[in-house]
C-alpha positions in Angstrom: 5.9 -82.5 3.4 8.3 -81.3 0.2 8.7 -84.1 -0.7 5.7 -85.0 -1.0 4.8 -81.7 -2.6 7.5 -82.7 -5.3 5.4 -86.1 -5.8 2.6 -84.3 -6.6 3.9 -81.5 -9.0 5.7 -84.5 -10.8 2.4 -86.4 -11.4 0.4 -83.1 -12.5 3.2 -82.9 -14.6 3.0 -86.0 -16.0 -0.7 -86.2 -16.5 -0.1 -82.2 -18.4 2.1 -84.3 -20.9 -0.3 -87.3 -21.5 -3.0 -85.4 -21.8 -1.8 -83.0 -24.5 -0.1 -85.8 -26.3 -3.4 -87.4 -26.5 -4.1 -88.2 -30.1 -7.4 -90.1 -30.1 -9.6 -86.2 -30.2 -8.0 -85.9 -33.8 -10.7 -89.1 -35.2 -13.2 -89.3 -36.9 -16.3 -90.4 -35.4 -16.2 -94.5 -35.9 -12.5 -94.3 -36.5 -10.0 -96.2 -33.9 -6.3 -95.8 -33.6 -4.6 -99.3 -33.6 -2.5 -99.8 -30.1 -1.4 -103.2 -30.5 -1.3 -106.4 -32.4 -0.5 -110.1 -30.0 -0.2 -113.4 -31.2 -1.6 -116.2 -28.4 -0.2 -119.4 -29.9 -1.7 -122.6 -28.8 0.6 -125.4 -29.2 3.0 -127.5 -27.5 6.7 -128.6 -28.9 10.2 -126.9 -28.2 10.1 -123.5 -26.7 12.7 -122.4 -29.4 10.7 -123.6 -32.5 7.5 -122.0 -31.0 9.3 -118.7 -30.6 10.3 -118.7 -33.5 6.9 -119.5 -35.7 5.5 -116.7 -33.6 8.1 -114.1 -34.8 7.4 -115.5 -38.4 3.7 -115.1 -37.5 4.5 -111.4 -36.5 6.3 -110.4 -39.8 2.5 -111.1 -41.3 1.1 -108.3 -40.0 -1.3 -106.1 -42.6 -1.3 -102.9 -39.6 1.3 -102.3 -37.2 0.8 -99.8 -34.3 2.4 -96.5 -34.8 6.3 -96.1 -33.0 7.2 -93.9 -30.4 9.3 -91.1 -30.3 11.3 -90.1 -26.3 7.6 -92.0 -24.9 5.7 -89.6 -27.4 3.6 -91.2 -29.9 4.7 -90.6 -33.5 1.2 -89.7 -34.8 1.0 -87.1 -32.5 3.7 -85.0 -34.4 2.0 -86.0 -37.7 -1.6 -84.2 -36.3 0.5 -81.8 -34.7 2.7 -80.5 -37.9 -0.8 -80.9 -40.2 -2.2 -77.1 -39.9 -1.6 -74.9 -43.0 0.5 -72.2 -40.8 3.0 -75.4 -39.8 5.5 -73.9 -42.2 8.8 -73.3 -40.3 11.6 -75.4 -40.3 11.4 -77.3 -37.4 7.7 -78.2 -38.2 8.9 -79.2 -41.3 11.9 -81.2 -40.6 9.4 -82.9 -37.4 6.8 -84.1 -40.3 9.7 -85.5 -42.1 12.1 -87.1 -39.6 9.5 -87.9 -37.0 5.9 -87.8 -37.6 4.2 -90.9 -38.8 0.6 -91.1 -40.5 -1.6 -92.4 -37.9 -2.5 -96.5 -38.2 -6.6 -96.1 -38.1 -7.6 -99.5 -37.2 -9.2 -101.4 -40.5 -11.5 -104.8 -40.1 -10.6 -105.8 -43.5 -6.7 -105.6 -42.9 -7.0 -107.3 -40.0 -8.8 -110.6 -41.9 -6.6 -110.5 -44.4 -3.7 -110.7 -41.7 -5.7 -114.4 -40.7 -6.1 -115.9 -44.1 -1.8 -114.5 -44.6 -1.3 -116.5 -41.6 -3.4 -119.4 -42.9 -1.7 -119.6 -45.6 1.8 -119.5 -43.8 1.1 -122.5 -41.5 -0.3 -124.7 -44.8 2.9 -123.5 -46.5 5.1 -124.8 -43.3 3.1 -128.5 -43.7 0.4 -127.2 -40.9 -2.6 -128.0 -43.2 -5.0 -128.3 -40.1 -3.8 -125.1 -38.6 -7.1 -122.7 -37.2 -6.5 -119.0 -36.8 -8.6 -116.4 -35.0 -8.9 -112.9 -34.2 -10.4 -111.2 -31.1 -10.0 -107.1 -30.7 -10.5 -105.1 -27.2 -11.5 -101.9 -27.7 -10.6 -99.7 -25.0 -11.8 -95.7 -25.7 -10.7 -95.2 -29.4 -8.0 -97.3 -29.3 -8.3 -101.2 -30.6 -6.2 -104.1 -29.7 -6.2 -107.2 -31.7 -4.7 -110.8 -30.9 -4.5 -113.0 -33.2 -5.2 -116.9 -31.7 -3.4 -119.4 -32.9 -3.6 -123.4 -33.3 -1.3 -124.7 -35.6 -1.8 -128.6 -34.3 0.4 -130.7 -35.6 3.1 -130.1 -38.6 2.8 -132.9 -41.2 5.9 -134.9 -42.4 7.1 -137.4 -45.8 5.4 -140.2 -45.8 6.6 -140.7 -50.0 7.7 -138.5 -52.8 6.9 -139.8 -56.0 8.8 -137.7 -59.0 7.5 -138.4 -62.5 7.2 -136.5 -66.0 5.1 -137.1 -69.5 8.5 -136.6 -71.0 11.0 -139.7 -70.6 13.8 -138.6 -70.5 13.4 -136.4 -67.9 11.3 -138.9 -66.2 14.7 -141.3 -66.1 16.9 -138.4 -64.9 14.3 -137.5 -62.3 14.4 -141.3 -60.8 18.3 -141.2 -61.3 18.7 -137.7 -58.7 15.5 -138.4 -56.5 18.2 -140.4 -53.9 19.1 -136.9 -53.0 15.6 -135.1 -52.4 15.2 -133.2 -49.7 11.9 -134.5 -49.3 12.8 -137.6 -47.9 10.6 -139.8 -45.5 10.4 -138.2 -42.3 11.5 -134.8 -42.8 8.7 -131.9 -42.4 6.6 -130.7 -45.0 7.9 -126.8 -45.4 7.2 -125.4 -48.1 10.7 -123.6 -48.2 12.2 -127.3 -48.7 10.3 -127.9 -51.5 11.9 -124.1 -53.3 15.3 -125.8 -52.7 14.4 -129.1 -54.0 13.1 -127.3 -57.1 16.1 -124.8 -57.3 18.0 -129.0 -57.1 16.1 -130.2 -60.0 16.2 -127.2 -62.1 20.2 -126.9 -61.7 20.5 -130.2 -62.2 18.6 -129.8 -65.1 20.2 -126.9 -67.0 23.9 -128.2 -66.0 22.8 -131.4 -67.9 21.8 -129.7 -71.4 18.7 -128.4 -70.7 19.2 -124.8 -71.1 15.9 -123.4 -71.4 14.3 -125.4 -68.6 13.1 -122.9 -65.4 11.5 -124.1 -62.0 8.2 -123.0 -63.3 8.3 -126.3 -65.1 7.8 -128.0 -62.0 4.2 -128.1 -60.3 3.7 -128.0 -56.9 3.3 -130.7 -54.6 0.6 -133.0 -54.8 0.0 -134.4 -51.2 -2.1 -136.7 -50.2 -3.0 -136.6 -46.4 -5.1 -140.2 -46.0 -2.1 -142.3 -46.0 -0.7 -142.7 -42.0 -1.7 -140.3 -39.5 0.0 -136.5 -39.9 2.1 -138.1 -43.1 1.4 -137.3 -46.5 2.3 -138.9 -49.9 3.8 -136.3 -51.8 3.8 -136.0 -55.9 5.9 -133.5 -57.8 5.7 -133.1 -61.8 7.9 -132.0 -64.1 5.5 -130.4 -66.9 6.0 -130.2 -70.4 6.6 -126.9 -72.2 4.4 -125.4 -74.0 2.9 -126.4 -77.4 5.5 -129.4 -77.0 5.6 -132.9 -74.7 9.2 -132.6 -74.5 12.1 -130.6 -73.6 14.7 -130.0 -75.8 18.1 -131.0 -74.8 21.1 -128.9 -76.3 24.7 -129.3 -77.6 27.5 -126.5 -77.6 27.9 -125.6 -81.2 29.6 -122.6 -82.4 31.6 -120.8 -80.1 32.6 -117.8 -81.5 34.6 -114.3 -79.4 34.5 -110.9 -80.4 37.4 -108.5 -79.1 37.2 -105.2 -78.7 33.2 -105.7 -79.2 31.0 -102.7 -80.8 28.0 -103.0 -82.7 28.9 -103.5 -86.5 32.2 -104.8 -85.6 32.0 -108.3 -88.0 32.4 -105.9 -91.6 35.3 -104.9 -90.3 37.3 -108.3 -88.5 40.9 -108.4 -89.9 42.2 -111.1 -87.7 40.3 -114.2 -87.6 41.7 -117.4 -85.4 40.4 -120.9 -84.3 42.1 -121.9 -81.2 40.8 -125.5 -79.5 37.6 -125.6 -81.7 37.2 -121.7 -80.7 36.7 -118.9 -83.2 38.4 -115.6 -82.1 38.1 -112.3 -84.2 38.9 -108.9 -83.7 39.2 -105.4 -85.7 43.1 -105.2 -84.8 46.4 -106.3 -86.9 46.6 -108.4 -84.2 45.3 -110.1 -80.9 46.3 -107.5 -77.9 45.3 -110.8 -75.5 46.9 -113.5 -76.4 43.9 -116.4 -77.7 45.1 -119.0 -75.5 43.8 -116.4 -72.2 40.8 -116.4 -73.6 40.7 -119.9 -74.3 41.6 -121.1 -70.9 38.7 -118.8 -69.3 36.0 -120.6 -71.5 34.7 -123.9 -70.0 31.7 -124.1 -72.4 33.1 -126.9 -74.8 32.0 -127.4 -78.7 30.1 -130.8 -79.0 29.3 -131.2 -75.0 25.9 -130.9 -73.6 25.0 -127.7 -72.6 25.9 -127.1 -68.6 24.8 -123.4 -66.5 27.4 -123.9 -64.7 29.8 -123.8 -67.4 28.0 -120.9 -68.5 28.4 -118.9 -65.3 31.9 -120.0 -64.6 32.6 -118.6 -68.1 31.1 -115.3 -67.5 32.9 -114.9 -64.2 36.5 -116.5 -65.4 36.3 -113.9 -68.2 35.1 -110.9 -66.0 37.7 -111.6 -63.5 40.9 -111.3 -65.7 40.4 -107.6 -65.1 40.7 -106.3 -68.7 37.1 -106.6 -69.9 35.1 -103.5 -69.4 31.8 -105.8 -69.9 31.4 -109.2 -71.0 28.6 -110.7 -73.0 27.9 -114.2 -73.5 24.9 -114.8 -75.6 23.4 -118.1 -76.4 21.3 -119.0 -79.5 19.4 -122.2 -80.7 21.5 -123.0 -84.4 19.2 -122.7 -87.0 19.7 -125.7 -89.3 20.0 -128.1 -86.1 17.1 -127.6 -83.1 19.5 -129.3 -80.6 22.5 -127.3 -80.9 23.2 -123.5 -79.5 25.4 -121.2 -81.0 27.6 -119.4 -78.3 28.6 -115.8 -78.9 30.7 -113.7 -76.7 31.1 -110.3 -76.7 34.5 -108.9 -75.0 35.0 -104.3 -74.6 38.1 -104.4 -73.6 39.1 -101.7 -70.2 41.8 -99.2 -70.6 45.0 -101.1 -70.8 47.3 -98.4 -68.8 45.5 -95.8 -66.1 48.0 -93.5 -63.5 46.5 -92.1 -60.5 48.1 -90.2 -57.5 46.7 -89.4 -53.9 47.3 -86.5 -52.0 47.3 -86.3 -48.0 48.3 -83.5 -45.6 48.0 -83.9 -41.6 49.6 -82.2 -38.9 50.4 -84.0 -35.2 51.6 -82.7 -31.6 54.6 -84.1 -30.6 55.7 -81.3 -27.8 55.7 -84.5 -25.4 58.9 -86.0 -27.1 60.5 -82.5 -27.6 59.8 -82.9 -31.4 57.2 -79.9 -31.4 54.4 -79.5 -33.9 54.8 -81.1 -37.1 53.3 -81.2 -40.1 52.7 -84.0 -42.9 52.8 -84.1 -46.0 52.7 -87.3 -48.4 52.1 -88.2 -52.0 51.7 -91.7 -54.0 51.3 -91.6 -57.2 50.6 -95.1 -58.3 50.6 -97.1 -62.1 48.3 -100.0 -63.3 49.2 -102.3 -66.4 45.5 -104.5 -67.1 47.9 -106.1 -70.0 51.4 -106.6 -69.5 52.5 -109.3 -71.3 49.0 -109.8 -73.3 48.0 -112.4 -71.5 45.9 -110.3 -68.9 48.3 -109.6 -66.2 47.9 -106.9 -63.9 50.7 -104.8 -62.9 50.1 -102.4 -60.3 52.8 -100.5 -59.0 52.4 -97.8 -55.6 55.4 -95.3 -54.6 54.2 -93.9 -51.5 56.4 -90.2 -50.2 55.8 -89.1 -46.8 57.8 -86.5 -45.1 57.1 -84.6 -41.7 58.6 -81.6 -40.6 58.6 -78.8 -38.6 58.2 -75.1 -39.9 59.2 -73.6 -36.4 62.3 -71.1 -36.3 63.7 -72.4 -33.1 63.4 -76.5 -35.0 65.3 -74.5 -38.3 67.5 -73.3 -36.5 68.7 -77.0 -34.9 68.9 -78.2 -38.4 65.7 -80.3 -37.4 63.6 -78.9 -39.9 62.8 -82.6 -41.5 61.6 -85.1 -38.5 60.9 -87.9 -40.7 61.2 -89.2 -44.0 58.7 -92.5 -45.1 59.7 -94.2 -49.1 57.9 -96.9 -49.7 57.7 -98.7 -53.4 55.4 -101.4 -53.9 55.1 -103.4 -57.2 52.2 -106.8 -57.2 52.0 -108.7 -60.2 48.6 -111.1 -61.1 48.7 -113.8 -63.4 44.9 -114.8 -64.6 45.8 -118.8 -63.6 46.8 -120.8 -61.5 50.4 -121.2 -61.2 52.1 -123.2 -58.6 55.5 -123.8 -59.4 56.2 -125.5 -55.7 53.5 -128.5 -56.5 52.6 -127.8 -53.0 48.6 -127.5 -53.5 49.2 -130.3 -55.8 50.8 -132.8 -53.2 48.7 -131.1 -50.3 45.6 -133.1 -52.6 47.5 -136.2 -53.0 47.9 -136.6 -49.7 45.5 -139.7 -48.6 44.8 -141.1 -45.6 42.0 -144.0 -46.0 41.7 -143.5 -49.3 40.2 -139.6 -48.4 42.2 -136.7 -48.8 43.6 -135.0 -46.0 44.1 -131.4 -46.5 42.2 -130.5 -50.4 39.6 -133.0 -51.3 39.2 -132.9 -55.5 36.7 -130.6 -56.0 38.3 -128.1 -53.8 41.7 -128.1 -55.5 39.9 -128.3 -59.2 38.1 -124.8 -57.3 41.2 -123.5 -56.4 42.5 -124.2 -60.2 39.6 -122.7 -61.5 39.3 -119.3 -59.6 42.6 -118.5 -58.2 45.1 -115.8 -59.5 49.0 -115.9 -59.2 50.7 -112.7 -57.1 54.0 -111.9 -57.1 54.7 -108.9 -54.7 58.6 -107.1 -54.3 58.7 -104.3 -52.1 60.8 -101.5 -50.6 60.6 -99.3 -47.5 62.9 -96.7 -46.1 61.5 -95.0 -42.9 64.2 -91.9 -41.2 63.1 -90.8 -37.9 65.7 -87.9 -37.1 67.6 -88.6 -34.2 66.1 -91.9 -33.7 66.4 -94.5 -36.3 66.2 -95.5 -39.6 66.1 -98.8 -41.5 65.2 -100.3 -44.8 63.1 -103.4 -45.4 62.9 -105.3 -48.3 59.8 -107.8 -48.8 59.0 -110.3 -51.7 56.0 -113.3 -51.7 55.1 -115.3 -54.2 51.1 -116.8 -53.7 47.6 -116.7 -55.0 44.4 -114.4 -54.5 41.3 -117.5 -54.2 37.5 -116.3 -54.1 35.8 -119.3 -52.9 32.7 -117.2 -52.8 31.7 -113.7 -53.8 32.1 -112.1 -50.2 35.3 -114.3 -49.4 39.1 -114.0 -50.5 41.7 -116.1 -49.4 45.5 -115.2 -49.5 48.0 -118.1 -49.9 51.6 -117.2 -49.4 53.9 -120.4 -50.4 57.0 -118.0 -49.6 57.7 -114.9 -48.5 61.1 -113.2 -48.2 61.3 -110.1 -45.5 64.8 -108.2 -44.8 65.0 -105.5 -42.3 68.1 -103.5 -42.3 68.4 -100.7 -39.1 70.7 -98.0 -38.3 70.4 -96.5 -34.6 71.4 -93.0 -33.5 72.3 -92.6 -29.6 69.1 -90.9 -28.5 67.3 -94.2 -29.6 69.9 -96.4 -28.5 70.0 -95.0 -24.7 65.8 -96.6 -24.8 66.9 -100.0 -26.0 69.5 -100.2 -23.2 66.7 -100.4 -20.8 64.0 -102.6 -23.2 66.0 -105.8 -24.3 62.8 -107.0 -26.2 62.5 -104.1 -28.4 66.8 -104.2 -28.8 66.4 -107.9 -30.1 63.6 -107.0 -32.2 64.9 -103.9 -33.8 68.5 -105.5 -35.2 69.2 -107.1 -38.5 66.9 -109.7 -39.9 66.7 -112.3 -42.7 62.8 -113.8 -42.9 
């Protein structure tokens, strides 16, 4: 009989909750909160692909039902919080954290969430797809599902490529081998944005530097040919007031150090190094011209190529001594076909110092230490130009000490527990320098004709983007009573960026000496721990 007592006082309970969360009394007459949205697709294929077109279906929708907050709708807070007196904190901090404006059912949102989906399914090559709607209204709340028939996805039957303008017409013919439109393959409208973003890079890495993808029209498909297969037709348009598009040559290339606005009435050093101008304001060049030489892959008399152009800006950024870098292009104005390059170097502080502070205390009562408390400091130097060539120099002395400020540890003489010296010193060189041939013979090596470990555009990457490190440090670590040792480490390698979010560290050697001294409180632990007694004794790396 309790317990079914309990039973009942739970439910009464639960029905007091529902009942005062209930949010529909707050509308308006005609008004209806929406409760859900469901897609009821009506086709057959792989269960993956299907669930996935349904979630891309989903992302469409123009109203979404409101969240919940612990099984508490979030509107509710939102009508709750709405009075005038709501003024405390705690209504405050509920309209802002948790309370959401309530979603009032709207007809028109809901059409315009078919014709979105429409449109999807014709974008994915679905271009007989039927959509639907059908709401339940229950009370003043409104469901909506959204029925679905996307029949069958259309494929490439042909691409044709053509252009007004002729030469682009024969370079279109030349790449079309490589469209990713190709007979067979689906009709998605995302494949035809990469085979633009092809054409278009193509395109500007070929001297066509003012040439965008909104040159290229969208697809032309004709749906009579054979069954769900289209003929497809994509046309490079002219450009404006013109019928063709001008090609350009690399004319002028011309650096300014130290860049400000103004700077050219007063250039006192003026250099041409491999057909490139260099000026700056100074007596002399603080980076040597051949650094900035090497970093510049835009070339006086070739055609104009974006990737050039971007591997210039990044090459140039990169050496580390450039607080920004402009690279400005500009049609020459006695010849239509040739750009003037102009780049713009502000050159970083050469020489910063910088130091870090860090205080921590630890309980070592365990190990009969006591409570100890840390202290370290590491001050640290950078060099952007070293040797003027853009090295980097960055040297770190790390100081740590712990001790203990307890009478009883002063009065051992164990005032200092440990003791932590570390000097580290890494040298970058702006290029690629590999003194062992190693990456050089690792891309020789053939087997088949292919290469076996770099292929040629690989090692040509790794030339192009990686740095030269050269590391040497030091280490002295005293734990009283315990041990102590010194390490020495040196490597000589490179710093690669194959891509913005990646970095790859290549050591080709690395040196590591570890010199140890025992006292006989440590010693008595490695009579009984071989391992850690083989690993703690002299060692050449």
């Amino acid at each position: 009989m309790a317990l079914s007592t309990r039973y009942i006082f739970l439910a009464i309970t639960a029905c007091i909750l529902l009942s005062s969360c209930n949010t529909t009394k707050y509308l308006e007459d005609g008004q209806y909160l929406l409760r859900g949205n469901t897609i009821k697709l009506n086709t057959s294929g792989e269960v993956d692909r299907k669930r996935a077109l349904k979630y891309e279906l989903s992302t469409l929708y123009k109203q979404t039902k409101n969240s919940r907050f612990l099984f508490i709708p979030r509107e509710w807070f939102y009508y709750a919080t709405g009075d005038a007196k709501d003024t405390t904190k705690i209504d405050r901090w509920q309209r802002r954290v948790i309370a959401e404006e309530p979603v009032i059912y709207d007809p028109e949102l809901r059409r315009a969430t078919e014709e979105a989906m429409q449109y999807y399914l014709q974008y994915k090559g679905y271009f007989n797809a039927e959509v639907y709607s059908d709401v339940l209204e229950r009370g003043r709340k409104m469901y909506v599902t959204y029925n679905v028939t996307p029949n069958e996805q259309y494929s490439v039957d042909t691409i044709r490529f053509f252009s007004i303008d002729e030469r682009v017409d024969s370079l279109l013919q030349l790449i079309s081998p490589g469209s990713l439109l190709r007979a067979g393959a689906p009709i998605d409208g995302e494949l035809y944005e990469r085979e633009r973003d092809r054409i278009t890079t193509y395109l500007r890495n070929n001297g066509y530097a003012n040439f965008f993808n909104s040159y290229i029209a969208p697809l032309d498909a004709d749906t009579t040919v054979n069954g769900r297969q289209a003929a497809l037709s994509l046309e490079v348009l002219p450009p404006p007031e013109d019928s063709v598009h001008q090609v350009y040559q690399i004319d002028d290339i011309v650096v300014y150090m130290d860049y400000v606005p103004g700077q050219e009435d007063s250039i006192m050093v003026d250099t041409i190094v491999d057909g490139i101008r260099i000026r700056t304001p100074y007596p002399e060049f603080r980076i040597k011209p051949q650094t900035i030489v090497r970093s510049i892959f835009l070339k006086e008399g070739t055609l104009y190529s974006q990737r050039a152009f971007d591997q210039t800006n990044k090459q140039l950024s990169g050496l580390g001594v450039f607080r920004f870098v402009r690279i400005k292009q500009k049609a020459d104005s006695l010849h239509a076909n040739q750009l003037d390059i102009r780049i713009e170097l502000t050159q970083s502080k050469r020489m910063e110092l910088g130091v870090d502070f860090e205080l921590d205390y630890a309980s070592r009562s365990a190990t009969g230490v006591g409570n100890l408390i840390g202290l370290g400091v590491s001050p640290s130097f950078r060099h952007r130009n070293l040797f003027g060539g853009a090295e980097l120099l960055i040297t770190e002395f790390n100081t740590g000490v712990e001790f203990n400020p307890g009478p009883n540890a002063i009065a051992r003489g164990q005032f200092w527990n440990t003791v932590d010296l570390g000097l580290q010193t890494d040298l970058y060189l702006p290029r690629y320098i590999d003194y062992l041939k190693i990456a050089r013979r690792l891309n020789q090596a053939k087997l088949g004709g292919k290469s076996v470990f770099f292929k040629d555009e690989e090692y040509d990457r790794l030339v192009e983007n990686a740095s030269t490190r050269i590391s040497a440090n030091f280490n002295y670590l005293l734990i009283l009573d315990f041990y102590e040792y010194y390490l020495f480490t040196g490597t000589y390698g490179f710093d690669y960026r194959p891509a913005p979010n990646k970095q790859l560290t290549l050591n080709h050697v690395g040196i590591d000496y570890l010199f140890p001294r025992t006292e006989p409180n440590f010693d008595s632990l490695l009579n009984f721990n071989p391992f850690l007694e083989r690993s703690f004794g002299q060692h050449l790396f």
